[in-house]
VEXNULO-430434 format. One record per residue (C-alpha): x, y, z. Coordinates in steps of 0.5 Angstrom, whole numbers, padded with zeros to 4 digits, always signed. Example, Ala and Ser with C-alpha at 12.3 -4.5 7.8 and 13.67 -1.06 7.14 Angstrom:
<atoms>
+0025-0009+0016/+0027-0002+0014/
</atoms>
This chain:
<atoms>
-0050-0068+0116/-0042-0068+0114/-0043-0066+0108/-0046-0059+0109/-0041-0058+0116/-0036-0058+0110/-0039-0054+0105/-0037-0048+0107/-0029-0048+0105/-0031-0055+0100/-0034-0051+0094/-0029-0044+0095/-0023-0049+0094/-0027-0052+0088/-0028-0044+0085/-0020-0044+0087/-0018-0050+0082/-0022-0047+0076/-0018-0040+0077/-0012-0044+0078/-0013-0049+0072/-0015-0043+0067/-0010-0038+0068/-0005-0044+0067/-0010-0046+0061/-0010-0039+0058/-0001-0038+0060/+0000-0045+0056/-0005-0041+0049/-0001-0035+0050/+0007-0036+0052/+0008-0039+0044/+0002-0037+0041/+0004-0034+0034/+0002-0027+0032/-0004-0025+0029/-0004-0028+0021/+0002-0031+0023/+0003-0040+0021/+0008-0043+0025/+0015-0045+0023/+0017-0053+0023/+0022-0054+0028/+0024-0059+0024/+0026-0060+0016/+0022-0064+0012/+0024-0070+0008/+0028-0066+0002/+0023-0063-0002/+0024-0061-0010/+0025-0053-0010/+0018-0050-0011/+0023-0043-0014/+0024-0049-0019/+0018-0045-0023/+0019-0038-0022/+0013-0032-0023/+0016-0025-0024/+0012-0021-0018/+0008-0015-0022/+0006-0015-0029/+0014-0013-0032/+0018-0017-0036/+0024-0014-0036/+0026-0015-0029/+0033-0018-0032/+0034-0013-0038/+0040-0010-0036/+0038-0003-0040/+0031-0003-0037/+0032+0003-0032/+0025+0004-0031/+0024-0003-0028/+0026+0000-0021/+0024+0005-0016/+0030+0009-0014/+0029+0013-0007/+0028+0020-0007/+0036+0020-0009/+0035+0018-0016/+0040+0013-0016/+0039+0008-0020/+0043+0003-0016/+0039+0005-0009/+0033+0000-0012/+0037-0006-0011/+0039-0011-0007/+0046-0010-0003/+0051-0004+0001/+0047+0001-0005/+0044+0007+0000/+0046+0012+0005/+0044+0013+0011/+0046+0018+0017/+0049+0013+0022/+0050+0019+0029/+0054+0024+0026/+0056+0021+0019/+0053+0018+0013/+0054+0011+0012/+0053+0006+0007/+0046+0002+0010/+0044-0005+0007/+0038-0006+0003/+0035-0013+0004/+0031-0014-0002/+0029-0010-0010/+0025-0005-0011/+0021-0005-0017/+0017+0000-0020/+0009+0002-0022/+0008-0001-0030/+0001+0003-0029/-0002+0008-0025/-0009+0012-0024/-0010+0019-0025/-0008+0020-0018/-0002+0017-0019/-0004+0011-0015/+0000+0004-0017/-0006+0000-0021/+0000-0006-0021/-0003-0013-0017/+0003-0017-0014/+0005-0024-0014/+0006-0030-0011/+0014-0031-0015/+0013-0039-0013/+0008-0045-0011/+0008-0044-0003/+0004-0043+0003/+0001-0036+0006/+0007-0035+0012/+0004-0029+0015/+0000-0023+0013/+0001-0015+0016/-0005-0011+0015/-0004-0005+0020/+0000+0000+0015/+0003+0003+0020/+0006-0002+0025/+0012-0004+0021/+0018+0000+0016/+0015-0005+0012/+0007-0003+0012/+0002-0007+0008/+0007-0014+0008/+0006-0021+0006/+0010-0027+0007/+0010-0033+0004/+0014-0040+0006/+0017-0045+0000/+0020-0052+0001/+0028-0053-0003/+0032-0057-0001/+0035-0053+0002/+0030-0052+0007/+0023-0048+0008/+0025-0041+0005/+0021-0034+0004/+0020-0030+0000/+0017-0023+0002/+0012-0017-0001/+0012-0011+0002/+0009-0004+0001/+0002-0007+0000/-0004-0001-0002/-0009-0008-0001/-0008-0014+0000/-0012-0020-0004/-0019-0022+0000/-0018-0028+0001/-0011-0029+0003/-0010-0033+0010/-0004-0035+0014/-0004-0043+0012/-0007-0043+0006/-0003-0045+0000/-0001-0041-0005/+0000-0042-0013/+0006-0039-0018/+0002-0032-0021/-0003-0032-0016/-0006-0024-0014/-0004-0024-0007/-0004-0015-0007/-0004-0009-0010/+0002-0004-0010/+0003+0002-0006/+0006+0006-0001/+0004+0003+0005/+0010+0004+0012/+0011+0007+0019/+0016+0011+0015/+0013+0016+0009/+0013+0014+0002/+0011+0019-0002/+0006+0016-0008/+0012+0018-0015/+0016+0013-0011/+0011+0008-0009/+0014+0000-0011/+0014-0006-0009/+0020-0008-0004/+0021-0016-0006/+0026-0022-0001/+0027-0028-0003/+0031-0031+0003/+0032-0036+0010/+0029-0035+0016/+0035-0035+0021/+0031-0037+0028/+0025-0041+0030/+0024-0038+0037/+0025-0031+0035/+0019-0029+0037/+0021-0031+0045/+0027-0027+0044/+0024-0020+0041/+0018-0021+0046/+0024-0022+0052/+0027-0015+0049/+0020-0012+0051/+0019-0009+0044/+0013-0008+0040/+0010-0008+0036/+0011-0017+0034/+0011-0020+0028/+0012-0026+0031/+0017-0030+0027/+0016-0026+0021/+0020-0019+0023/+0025-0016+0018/+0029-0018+0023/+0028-0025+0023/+0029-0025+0016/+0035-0025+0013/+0036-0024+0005/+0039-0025-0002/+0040-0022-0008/+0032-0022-0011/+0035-0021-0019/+0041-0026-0018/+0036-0032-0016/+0031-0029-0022/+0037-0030-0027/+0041-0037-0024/+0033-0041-0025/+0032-0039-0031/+0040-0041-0033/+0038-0048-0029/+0032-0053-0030/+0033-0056-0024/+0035-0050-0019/+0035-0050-0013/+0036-0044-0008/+0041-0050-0004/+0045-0050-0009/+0044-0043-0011/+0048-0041-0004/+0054-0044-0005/+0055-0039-0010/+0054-0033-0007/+0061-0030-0004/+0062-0030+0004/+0064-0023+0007/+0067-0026+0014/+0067-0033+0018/+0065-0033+0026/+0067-0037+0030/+0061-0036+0037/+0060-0040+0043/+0055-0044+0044/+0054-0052+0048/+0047-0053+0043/+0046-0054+0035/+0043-0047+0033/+0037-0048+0031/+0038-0045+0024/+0043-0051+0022/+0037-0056+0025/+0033-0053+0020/+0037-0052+0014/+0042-0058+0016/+0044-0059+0009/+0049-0052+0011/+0053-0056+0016/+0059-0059+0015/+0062-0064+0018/+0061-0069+0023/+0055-0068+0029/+0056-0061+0032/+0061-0061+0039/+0060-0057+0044/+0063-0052+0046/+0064-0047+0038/+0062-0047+0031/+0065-0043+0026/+0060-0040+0021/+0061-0037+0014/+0057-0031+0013/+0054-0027+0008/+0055-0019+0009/+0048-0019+0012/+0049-0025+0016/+0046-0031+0012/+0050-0036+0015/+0053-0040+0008/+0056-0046+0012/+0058-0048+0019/+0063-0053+0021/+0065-0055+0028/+0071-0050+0031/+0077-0054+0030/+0084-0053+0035/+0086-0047+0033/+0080-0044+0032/+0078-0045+0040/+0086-0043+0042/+0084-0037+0038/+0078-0036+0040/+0080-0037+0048/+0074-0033+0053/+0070-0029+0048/+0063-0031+0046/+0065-0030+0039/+0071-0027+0034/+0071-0026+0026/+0076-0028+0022/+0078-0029+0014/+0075-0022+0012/+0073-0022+0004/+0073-0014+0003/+0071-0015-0004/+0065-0019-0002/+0064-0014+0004/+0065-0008+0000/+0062-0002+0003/+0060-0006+0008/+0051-0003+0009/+0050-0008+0015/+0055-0007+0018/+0056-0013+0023/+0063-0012+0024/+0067-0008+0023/+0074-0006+0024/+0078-0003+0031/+0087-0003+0029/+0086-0007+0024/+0083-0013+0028/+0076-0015+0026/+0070-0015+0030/+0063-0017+0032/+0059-0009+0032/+0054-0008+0036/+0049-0010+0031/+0053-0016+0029/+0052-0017+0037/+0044-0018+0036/+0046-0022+0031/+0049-0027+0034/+0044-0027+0040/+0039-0028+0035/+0042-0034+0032/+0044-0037+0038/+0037-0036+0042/+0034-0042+0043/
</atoms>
């Protein structure tokens, strides 16, 4: 009969079809798929939200995280400056042949209670109501070992707040789930790829904005490991912890939105592009002024790059900019002050985007 003349070369294309039809299956799960423990990021802002930073919960069992004479709240480095705990350009670290100012993203808050081993007994916090973002739990594949990210609406947009050095994490916790003010979420420790020793084990808290959505295609298309997805250090960019803590319990109806206007921008970019960022897709309460035009914006930015505010480049700002991908301008030094991140720098009194300030703008425009 026909059909089985044609049997031979039928059923071998159909088992060619269901390869085919797999492998493209598996390359759709795959090609976006987040990182383990990871929840995925809106491409898209909400309806404006009331700030859930509103409320705000202190993230260990300390109360004196705003008394100025309390300086047993932070954990200083193995320097012993007191100042090396906190947020900012507050550390030195050798950069090739020289020391260097280096940036600190976050505070480091100290032990209240601790073991006859001297291990951290703290539990940590959740600081405000949200939702369980992304949760490491391999010690060793990240400077911030055992870490925790929480997402949070503002008007402003979806915002992070990021709990690092975990010794454990609460049983329980999901990527997903929603989280409540005050809620256990771990325990402190001295969990990094880097050694921590135990005298200094802390909790290292951000509070922040998360700078691209497509991140995670950009490190993965660098070949780096290991992937954090969305919610790598990298990817996220901070403010000042103790400044957020003292300006909600000033104001009822805090906001971080209205928060960061108040925070000092350090430099203005001007970056080429022909697309929106998607920073500004997410948090278009940042931009100013009419609907993005191609081909550049201007960006204000805080010295660890926190874009404040974006505008289109006007005409001077083009001519000035003329073939280059990207120039700095209005130079603040006294916000820039010892300049940690060390985004830009300058070469015979001209400024410019460094290395790192090159990655920067790379990972803001990728899209």
């Amino acid at each position: 009969m026909l059909w089985k003349k044609h049997l031979c070369w039928i059923v071998p294309l159909l088992l060619l079809d269901g390869i085919f039809l797999g492998v493209y299956l598996h390359w759709l799960k795959t090609r976006q798929a987040p990182a383990a423990g990871e929840m995925e990021l809106d491409p898209q802002p909400p309806a404006t939200p009331a700030s859930q930073l509103r409320a705000l919960a202190f993230p260990i069992p300390q109360t004196r995280l705003l008394d100025p004479d309390a300086a047993d709240v932070f954990q200083p480095t193995a320097s012993g400056r007191p100042q090396s705990a906190l947020y900012g350009s507050t550390r030195t670290g050798r950069r090739g042949k020289y020391l260097r100012a280096t940036f600190h993203e976050g505070i480091d808050l100290a032990a209240c209670r601790r073991d006859r081993r001297n291990r951290p007994l703290d539990e940590i916090f959740a600081v405000a109501d949200g939702q369980a973002a992304y949760i490491n739990r391999i010690a060793g594949n990240s400077n911030y070992g055992k870490y925790v990210v929480l997402t949070h609406a503002d008007p402003v947009g979806k915002i992070y707040t990021l709990y690092a050095h975990l010794a454990a994490i609460a049983p329980g916790l999901r990527a997903g789930r929603p989280v409540q003010a005050g809620q256990t979420i771990g325990r402190m420790g001295n969990t990094s790829s880097s050694p921590i020793p135990m005298p200094l084990a802390h909790l290292h808290l951000e509070i922040g904005l998360i700078l691209n959505s497509h991140f995670r295609s950009w490190y993965r298309g660098q070949k780096l490991i290991p992937d954090h997805g969305n919610f790598h250090g990298w990817n996220l960019l901070g403010i000042d912890p103790l400044q957020v803590f003292a300006a909600q319990r000033r104001t009822p109806d805090f906001s971080l939105l209205a928060h960061l206007a108040a925070v000092p921008p350090a430099f203005e970019t001007i970056l080429r592009t022909d697309a929106l960022p998607d920073f500004f897709r997410r948090y278009p309460a940042l931009w100013r002024g009419a609907a993005f035009a191609p081909p550049a914006f201007t960006a204000v930015c805080s010295e660890n790059g926190v874009p404040l505010a974006g505008r289109n480049a006007n005409a001077g700002e083009l001519a000035a900019l003329g073939g280059r991908a990207g120039m700095v301008q209005n130079v603040n030094q006294a916000a820039l002050g010892r300049n940690g991140a060390r985004l830009i720098y300058q070469a015979e009194g001209r400024w410019e985007l460094s290395q790192a300030g090159q990655k920067w703008r790379a990972m803001l425009l990728h899209r």
